[in-house]
C-alpha positions as CSV (number, residue, x, y, z in Angstrom):
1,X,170.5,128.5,-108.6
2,X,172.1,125.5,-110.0
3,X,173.9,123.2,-107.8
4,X,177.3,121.8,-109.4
5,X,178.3,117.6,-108.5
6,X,180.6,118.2,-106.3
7,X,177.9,120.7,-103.8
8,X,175.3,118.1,-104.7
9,X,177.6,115.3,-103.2
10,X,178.3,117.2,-100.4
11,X,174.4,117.9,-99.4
12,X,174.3,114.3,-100.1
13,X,176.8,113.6,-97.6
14,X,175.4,115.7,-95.2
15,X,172.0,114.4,-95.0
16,X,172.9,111.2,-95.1
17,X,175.1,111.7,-92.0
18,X,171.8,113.6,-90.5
19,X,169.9,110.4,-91.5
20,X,172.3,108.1,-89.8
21,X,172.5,109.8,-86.5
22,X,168.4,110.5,-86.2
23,X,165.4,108.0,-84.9
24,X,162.9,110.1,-86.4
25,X,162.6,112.1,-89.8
26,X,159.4,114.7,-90.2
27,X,158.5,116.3,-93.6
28,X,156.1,119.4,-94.1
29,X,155.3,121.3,-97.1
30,X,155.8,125.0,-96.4
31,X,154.8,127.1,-99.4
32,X,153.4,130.4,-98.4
33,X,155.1,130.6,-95.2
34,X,157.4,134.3,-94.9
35,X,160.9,133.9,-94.1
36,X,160.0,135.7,-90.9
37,X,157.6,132.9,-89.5
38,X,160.4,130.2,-91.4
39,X,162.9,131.5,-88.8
40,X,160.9,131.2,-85.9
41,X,160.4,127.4,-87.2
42,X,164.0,127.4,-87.2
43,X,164.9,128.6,-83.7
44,X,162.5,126.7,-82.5
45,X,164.1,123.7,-84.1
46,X,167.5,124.2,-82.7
47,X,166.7,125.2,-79.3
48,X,165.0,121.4,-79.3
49,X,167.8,119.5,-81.4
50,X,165.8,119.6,-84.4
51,X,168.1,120.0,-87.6
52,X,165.2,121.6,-90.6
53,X,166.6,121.5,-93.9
54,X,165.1,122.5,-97.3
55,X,166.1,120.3,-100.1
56,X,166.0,119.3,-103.4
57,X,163.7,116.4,-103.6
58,X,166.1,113.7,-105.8
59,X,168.9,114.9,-103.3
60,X,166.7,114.2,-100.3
61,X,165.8,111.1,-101.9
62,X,169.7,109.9,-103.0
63,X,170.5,110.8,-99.4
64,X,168.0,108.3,-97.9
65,X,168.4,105.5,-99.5
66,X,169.7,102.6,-98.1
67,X,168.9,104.3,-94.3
68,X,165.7,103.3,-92.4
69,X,164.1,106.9,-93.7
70,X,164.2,105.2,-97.7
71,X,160.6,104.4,-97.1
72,X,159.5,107.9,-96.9
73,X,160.9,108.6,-100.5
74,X,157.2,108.0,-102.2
75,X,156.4,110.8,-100.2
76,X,159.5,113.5,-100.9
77,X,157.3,115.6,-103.9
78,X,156.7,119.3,-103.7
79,X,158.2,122.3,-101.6
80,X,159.2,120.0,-98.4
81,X,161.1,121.1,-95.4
82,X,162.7,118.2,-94.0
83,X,163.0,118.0,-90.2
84,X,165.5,115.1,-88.9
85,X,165.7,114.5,-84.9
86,X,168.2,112.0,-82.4
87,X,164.9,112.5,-80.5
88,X,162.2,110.3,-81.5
89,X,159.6,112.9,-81.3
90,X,161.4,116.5,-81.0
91,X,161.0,116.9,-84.7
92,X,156.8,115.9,-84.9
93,X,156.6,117.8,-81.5
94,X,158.2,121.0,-83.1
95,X,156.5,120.9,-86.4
96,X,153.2,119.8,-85.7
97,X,153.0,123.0,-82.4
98,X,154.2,125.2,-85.6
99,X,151.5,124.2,-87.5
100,X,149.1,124.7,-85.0
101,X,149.6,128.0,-84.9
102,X,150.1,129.0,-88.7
103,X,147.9,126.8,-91.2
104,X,150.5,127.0,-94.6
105,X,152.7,124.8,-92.7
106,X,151.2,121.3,-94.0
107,X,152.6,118.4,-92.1
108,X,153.2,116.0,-95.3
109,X,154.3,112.5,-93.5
110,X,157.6,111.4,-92.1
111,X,159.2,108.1,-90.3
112,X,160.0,106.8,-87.7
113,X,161.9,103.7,-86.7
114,X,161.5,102.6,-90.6
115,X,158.0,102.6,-90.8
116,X,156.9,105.3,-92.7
117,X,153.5,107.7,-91.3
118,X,151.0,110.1,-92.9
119,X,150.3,113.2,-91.7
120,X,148.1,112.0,-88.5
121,X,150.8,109.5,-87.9
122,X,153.4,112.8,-86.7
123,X,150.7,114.4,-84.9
124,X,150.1,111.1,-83.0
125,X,154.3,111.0,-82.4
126,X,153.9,114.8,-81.6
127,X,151.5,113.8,-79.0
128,X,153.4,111.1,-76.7
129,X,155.3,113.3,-73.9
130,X,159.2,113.9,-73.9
131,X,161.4,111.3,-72.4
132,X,161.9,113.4,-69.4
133,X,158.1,114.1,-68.6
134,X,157.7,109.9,-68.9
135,X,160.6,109.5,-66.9
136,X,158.9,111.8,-64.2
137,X,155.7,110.1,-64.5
138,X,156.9,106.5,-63.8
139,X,158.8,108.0,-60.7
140,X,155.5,109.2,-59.6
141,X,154.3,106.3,-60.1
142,X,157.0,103.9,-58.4
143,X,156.6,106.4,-55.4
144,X,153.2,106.4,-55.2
145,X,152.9,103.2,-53.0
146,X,155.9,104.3,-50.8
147,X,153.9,107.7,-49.8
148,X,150.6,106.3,-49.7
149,X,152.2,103.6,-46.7
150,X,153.8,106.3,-44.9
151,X,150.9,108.6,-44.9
152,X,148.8,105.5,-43.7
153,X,151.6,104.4,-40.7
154,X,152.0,108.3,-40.0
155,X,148.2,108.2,-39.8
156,X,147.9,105.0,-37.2
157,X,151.4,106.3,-35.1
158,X,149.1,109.7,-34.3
159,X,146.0,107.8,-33.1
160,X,148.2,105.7,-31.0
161,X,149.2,109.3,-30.0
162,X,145.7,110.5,-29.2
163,X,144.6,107.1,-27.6
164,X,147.7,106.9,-25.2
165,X,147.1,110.9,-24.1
166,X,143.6,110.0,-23.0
């Protein structure tokens, strides 16, 4: 179905809000794929604060421009499902662990921070660890020395222990 200007302008709108609020934008071509396995995509999507949205290529396109996403435009041909995230890698995380599991889902390219990726690009973006796993991993490592010192004075104070008890 056809849209009119005025529904075209506000999908336009839309996006481009979508565009100005995310970091990262991912783009996968999704022909074959049954509208029971698209809606898993989809709840997946949301429950991580991934917006998916199927669009009309030129629409996609007109909504980009002028954002740091333009550079993908080259790439906005065919079926697409377009996957915009504030997260800078919720959207390749989702998509790419979708594809894994169902091979009509083709991850076509995406962006992040302007620069534009192919298709092993996301995977690599889908591949770095959530900002809260990171966050946990630098703790561990910031208390790593701070444990290992305590475990060694914990380790002299009960030889002093042993010695003095003798």
């Amino acid at each position: 179905m056809s849209l009119n200007r005025s529904e075209k302008e506000a999908v336009i709108n839309e996006v481009t809000e979508l565009a100005a609020k995310a970091q990262t934008l991912v783009m996968a071509e999704y022909r074959g794929i049954t509208v029971a396995q698209m809606t898993e995509l989809r709840n997946q999507a949301r429950s991580n604060g991934v917006t998916l949205s199927v669009l009309k290529n030129t629409l996609a396109r007109r909504a980009v421009a002028g954002s740091s996403f333009e550079s993908a435009a080259e790439q906005m041909t065919g079926p697409l499902i377009y996957g915009f995230s504030e997260d800078a890698v919720a959207a390749a995380k989702v998509v790419a662990e979708f594809a894994k599991t169902n091979d009509k889902l083709v991850i076509r390219g995406g962006v992040y921070d302007g620069k534009a990726l192919d298709a092993n690009g996301v995977k690599q973006l889908a591949s770095i660890p959530t900002k809260e796993v990171l966050l946990s991993q630098l703790c561990g490592l910031l208390m790593s020395p701070v444990s290992r010192t305590a475990r060694v004075l914990a380790a002299l104070a009960e030889k002093k222990g042993e010695a003095a008890a003798a």
